[in-house]
C-alpha positions in Angstrom: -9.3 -1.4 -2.6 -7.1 -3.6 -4.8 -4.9 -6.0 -1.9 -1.6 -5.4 -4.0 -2.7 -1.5 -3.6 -3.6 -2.4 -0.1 -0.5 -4.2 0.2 1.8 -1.1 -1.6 0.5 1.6 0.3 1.6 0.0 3.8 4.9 -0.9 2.5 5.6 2.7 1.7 4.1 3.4 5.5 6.7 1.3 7.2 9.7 2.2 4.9 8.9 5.5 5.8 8.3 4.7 9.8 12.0 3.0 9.8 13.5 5.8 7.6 14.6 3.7 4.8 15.0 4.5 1.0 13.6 1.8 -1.1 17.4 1.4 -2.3 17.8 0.3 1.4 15.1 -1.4 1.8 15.6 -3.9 -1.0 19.3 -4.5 0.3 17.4 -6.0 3.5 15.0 -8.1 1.6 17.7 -9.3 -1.0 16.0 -7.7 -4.3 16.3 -4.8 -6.3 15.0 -1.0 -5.1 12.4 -1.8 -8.8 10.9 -3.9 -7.2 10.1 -2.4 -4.2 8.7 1.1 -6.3 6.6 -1.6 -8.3 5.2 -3.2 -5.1 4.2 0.2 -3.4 2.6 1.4 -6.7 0.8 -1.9 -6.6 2.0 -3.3 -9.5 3.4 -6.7 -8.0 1.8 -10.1 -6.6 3.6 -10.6 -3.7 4.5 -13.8 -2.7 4.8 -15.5 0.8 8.2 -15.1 1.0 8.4 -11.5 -0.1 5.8 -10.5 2.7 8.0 -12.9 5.1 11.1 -10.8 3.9 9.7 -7.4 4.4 8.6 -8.4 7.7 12.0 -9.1 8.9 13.3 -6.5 6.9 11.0 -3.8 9.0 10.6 -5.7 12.0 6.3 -5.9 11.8 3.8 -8.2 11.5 2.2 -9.5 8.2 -1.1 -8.1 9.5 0.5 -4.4 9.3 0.6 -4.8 5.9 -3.4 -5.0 5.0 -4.3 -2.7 7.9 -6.7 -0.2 5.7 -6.4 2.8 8.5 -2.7 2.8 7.7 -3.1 2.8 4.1 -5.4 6.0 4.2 -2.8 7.4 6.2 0.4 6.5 3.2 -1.9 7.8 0.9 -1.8 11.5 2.3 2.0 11.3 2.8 3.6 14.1 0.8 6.1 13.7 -2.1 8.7 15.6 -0.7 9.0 12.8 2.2 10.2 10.9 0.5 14.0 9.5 1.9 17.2 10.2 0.3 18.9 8.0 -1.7 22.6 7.7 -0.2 25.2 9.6 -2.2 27.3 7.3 -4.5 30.8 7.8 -5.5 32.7 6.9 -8.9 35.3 4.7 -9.4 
């Protein structure tokens, strides 16, 4: 398996452990909810520092995030769980 896919499919495990949205998730890290969807689709190279940041961000340890076991398991999660975006108002 492709180690950004790897990578991707772990992310989207832990957002979905802590109950995040990836709107959230990004506000944590300091980057935009794009970026997130990109990495979890495994579309990204992800640095050092963005590993370091979703670490803290999710409170695990880099190793969670090429565990292959866990990725099986994102793989299988359904569509539907995915978590709601908070509701925005207009000014």
């Amino acid at each position: 398996m492709d180690i950004r896919k790897l990578f991707g499919l772990n992310l989207r495990r832990l957002r979905f452990a802590a109950s995040l949205s990836q709107e959230a998730l990004g506000a944590r890290m300091g980057i935009d909810r794009a970026n997130i969807g990109a990495m979890e689709r495994g579309g990204m190279n992800v640095t050092l520092l963005t590993l370091w940041q979703a670490c803290q961000a999710l409170g695990c340890e880099p190793s969670e995030f090429f565990d292959r076991d866990g990725a099986r398991l994102a793989s299988t999660l359904p569509a539907a769980a995915r978590v709601p975006r908070r509701s925005r108002t207009k000014l």
